[in-house]
C-alpha angles and dihedrals in degrees: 000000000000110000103193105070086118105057105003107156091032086110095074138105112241132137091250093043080053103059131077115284088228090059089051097036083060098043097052086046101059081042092063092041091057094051089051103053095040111122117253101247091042092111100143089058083055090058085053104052086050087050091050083047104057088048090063090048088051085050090048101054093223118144108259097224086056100059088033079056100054095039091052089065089076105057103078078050083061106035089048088054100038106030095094097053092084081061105055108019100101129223128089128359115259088177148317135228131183123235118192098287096349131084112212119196119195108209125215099234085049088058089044089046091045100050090042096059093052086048095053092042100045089045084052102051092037084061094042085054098052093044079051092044089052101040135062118232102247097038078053089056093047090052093050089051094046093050078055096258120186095275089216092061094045089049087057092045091055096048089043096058083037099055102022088090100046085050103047081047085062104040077060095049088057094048094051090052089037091060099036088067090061099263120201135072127125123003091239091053100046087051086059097051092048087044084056092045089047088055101046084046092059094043091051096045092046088052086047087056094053099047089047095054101048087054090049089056099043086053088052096251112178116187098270122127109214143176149186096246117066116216114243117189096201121170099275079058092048087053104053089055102051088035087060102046093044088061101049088058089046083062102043088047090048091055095049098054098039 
């Protein structure tokens, strides 16, 4: 199986690949805090922070259909949590449609609601994929400890990007021997056999777990992520992340006066 469909491009040289993962980690973080805060009928920021973001791709030298891939598995996440909010923000009447006994009206500030928080979402992941697409993992995890993450969480992260490839190989190893027994047959029992996958999955991964963890801490393993290469935030690093974050208060000023 491919085993780089986390951080496949992460390998590059580009001026953001080259600078420290703390410098970026802040940076995409007063990104997404800018997003958030953002008033709802700012549009025209919106535009700006796109247009701030496909700078950095450029930068990257990620392919753009990459990073627009991998944002766009968020949206049915969004749409599923904020479809219903047209229907019941009040305020006044965008349009209204007729369903068997019930009358649904659709408001204006839902809409607005509605289109701002895919916006937000979809500007936030496309920043966290591009922050993914120019760092290495590891390097990831180092940056995180040394911001004073919580050390638990780091420690997650770390066993999640280690074993999420030796458990999706053998969620492909089930379903080999699942279809080469001819699967198929009724829904009902095709829902069995998948709740019986899901199970075994669950037991083996769990048995994986406990025999990890008693050879980590026979090895002394002490909670730690470390790697070969030492972080050094050097000026240019000190610059990217000022740069950034002055002008993402040119924008909002901008907005504000304007």
């Amino acid at each position: 199986m491919k085993h780089s469909f986390l951080d496949q491009y992460s390998d590059r040289d580009s001026p953001l690949h080259r600078l420290d993962p703390r410098s970026k980690l802040v940076a995409t973080l007063a990104f997404i805090i800018a997003v958030v805060l953002t008033p709802v009928d700012s549009w025209p920021a919106y535009g700006m922070y796109l247009v701030l973001l496909a700078v950095l791709i450029v930068l990257s030298r990620v392919p753009p259909l990459y990073i627009l891939r991998r944002s766009l598995v968020i949206v049915p996440f969004v749409l599923l949590v904020a479809v219903l909010i047209p229907f019941f923000k009040g305020g006044e009447v965008a349009g209204s449609y007729n369903i068997g006994m019930w009358n649904i009206s659709v408001s204006q500030s839902g809409l607005q609601i509605f289109w701002n928080i895919l916006a937000r979402a979809w500007l936030s992941i496309i920043s966290l994929s591009i922050l993914a697409a120019t760092t290495r993992f590891a390097s990831l995890l180092e940056g995180l400890e040394r911001l004073r993450f919580p050390r638990v969480l780091v420690m997650l992260l770390s066993f999640m990007y280690r074993y999420i490839f030796i458990l999706t190989d053998e969620v492909m190893r089930m379903k080999q021997a699942r279809d080469s027994r001819s699967f198929g047959g009724k829904w009902r029992w095709q829902i069995k056999t998948v709740g019986n996958m899901v199970g075994t999955l669950f037991l083996r991964s769990y048995e994986r777990g406990e025999r990890v963890y008693a050879a980590m801490v026979a090895r002394g393993f002490d909670g730690h992520s470390r790697t070969l290469e030492r972080l050094r935030f050097g000026r240019r690093d000190a610059l990217f992340a000022a740069g950034l974050s002055l002008a993402l208060v040119a924008i909002n000023l901008f907005n504000l006066l304007y």
